[in-house]
C-alpha positions as CSV (number, residue, x, y, z in Angstrom):
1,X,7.6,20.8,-8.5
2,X,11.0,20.6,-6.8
3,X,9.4,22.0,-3.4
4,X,6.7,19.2,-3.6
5,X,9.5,16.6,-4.1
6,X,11.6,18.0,-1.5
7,X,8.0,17.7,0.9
8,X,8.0,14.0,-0.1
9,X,11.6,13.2,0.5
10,X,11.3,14.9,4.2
11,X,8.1,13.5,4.5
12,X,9.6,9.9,3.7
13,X,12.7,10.8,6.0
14,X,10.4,11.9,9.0
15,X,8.4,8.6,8.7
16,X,11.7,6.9,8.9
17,X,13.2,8.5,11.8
18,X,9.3,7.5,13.5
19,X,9.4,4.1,12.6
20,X,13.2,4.0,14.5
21,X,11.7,5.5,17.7
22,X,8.4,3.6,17.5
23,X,10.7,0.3,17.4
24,X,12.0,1.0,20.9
25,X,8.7,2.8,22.3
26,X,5.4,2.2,20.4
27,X,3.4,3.8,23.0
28,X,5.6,6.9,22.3
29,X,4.7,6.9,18.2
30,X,0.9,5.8,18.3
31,X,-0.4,7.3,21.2
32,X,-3.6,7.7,20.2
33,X,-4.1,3.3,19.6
34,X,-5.7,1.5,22.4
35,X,-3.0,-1.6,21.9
36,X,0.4,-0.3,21.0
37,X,2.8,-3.1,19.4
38,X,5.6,-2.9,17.3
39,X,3.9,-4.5,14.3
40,X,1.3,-1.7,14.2
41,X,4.4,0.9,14.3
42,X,5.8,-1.2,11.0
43,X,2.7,-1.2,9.4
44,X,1.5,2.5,10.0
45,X,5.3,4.0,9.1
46,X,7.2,1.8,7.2
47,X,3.8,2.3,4.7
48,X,4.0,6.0,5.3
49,X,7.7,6.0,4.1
50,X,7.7,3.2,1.4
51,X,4.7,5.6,-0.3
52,X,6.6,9.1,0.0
53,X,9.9,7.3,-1.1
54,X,8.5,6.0,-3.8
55,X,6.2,9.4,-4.9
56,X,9.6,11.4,-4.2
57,X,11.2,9.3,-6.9
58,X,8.4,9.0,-9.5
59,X,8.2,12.9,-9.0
60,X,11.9,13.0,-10.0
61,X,11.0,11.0,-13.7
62,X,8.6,13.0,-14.2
């Protein structure tokens, strides 16, 4: 269980460091979008993050 909560947290970590880069160049971080904006790179990361935070933490309760 530890190695799965150690995936979540770099998983989380990962989606953070995206969302950073994707501020300053959405083409860069969704690529494969017709219409890059920064909005979609909030949506798309932030969520990707907020969920594997969140998992990393109820993993740790449990």
């Amino acid at each position: 269980m530890y190695k799965v909560r150690l995936l979540c947290l770099f998983i989380g970590y990962a989606a953070s460091f995206f969302l950073v880069i994707g501020l300053f160049k959405p083409w860069m971080m969704l690529w494969w979008e017709d219409v890059q904006n920064r909005l979609k790179v909030i949506k798309v990361y932030a969520s990707i993050a907020v969920v594997f935070f969140l998992l990393y933490r109820l993993l740790g309760v449990i």
